[in-house]
N, C-alpha and C positions, 0 to 999 in steps of 0.2 A: 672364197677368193676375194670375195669384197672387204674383211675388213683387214687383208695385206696390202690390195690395193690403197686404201687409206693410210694406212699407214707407211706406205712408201713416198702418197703425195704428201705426206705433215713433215717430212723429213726424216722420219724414224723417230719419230721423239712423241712417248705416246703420254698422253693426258690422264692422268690419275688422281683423281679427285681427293682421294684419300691421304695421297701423298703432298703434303705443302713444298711449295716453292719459293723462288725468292722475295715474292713481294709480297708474300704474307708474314716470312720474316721482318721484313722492314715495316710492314703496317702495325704490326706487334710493337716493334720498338719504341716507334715514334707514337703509338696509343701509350706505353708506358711511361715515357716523357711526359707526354701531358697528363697524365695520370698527377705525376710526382710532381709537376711544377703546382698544379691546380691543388693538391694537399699539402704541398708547401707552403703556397702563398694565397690562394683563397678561401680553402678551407678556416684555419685559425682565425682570421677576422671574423667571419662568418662565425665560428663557434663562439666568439670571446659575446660575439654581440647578441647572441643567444643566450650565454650565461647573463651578460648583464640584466636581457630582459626578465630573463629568469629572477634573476636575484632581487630587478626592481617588482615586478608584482609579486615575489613574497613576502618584499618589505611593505606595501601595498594592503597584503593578505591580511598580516602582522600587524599593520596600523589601522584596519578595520577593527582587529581585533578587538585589538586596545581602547579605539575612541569608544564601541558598543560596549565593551565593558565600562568604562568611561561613563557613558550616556546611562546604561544600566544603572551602575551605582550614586549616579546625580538625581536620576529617578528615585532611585528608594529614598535618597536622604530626603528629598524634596517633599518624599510622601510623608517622610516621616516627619520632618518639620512641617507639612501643613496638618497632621494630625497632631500635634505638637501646639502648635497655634491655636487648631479648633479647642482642643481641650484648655488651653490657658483662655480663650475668648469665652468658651464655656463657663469656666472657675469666674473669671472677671463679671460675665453678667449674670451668674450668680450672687456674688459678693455685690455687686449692685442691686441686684433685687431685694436682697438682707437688708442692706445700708437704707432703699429706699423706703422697706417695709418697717426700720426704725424709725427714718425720719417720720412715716407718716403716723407712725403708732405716737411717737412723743410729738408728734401738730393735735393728733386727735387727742390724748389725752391733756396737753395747753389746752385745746378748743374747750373738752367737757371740762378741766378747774376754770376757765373764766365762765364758763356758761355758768355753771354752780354757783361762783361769784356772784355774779350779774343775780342769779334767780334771788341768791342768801341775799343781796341788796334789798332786791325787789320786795323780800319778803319783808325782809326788815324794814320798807319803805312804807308797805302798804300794813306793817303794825304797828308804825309809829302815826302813821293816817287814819288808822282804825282807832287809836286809843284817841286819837284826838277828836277826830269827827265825835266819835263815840261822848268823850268827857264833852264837847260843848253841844251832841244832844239831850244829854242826861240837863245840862243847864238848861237848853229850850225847851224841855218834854215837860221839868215840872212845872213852868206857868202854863205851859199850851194845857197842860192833864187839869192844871187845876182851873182856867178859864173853860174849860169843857165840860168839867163834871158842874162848873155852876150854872153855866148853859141849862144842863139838860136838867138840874137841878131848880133851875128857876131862881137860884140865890146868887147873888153879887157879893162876894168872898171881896174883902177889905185891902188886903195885899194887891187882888186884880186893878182894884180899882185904882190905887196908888199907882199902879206898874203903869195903868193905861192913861192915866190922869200925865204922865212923864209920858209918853210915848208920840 
């Protein structure tokens, strides 16, 4: 009996949950509305500036790519022209060590021809000194030999006496 009485006091008009009424119809519609206004016009901006982001850091992505590849390939050439360089720096003090090892071989063999020079002078000097001292003691050896051997002789040789009678 209770739940006629209830439902004689709701006016007869009984609540079903199951069943929608009117203002779920209009809640409906008007969620649709905004639905449709909001992918009409919010959405697309909203997507466009996504793709742009999008699209700027792949260009981003893209020019990393490229400057490391960039860097990469600035790198080897760099290696390779500083191996490049070591080896011509190489070659040059090489070739400088040759040229210097000429110059010094033709200083040292100038040095030993004048040294040679010099000695062949010297030699020649001291045997034109030699024949000379030499020839003017053979001139003093034979009055001093023959003033000696009369010495020890006890005899006054005739020439001495001349020699010393001038002297």
């Amino acid at each position: 009996m209770n739940t006629t009485v209830l439902a004689a006091e709701g006016g007869g008009q009984t609540n079903n949950f199951l069943l929608p009424n009117g203002t779920f119809f209009a809640v409906l519609i008007i969620f649709l509305i905004v639905l449709a206004v909001i992918w009409k016009f919010v959405v697309p901006p909203i997507r466009d500036a996504l793709q742009q982001r999008a699209d700027m850091v792949a260009k981003t992505i893209d020019d990393n790519n490229k400057a490391a590849r960039a860097f990469s390939d600035a790198e080897e050439t760099h290696r390779a022209e500083l191996a490049e360089a070591r080896t011509e720096a190489a070659k040059i003090r090489d070739e400088a060590r040759g040229e210097g090892q000429r110059i010094l071989d033709e200083m040292r063999s100038q040095a030993r021809d004048e040294s040679n020079n010099v000695q062949r002078e010297a030699s020649e000097e001291l045997a034109r000194q030699a024949d000379r001292i030499s020839g003017e003691l053979r001139e003093s050896v034979g009055p001093l030999a023959d003033q000696l051997a009369g010495r020890v002789l006890g005899v006054q040789q005739a020439t001495s006496a001349s020699d010393s009678g001038r002297g």
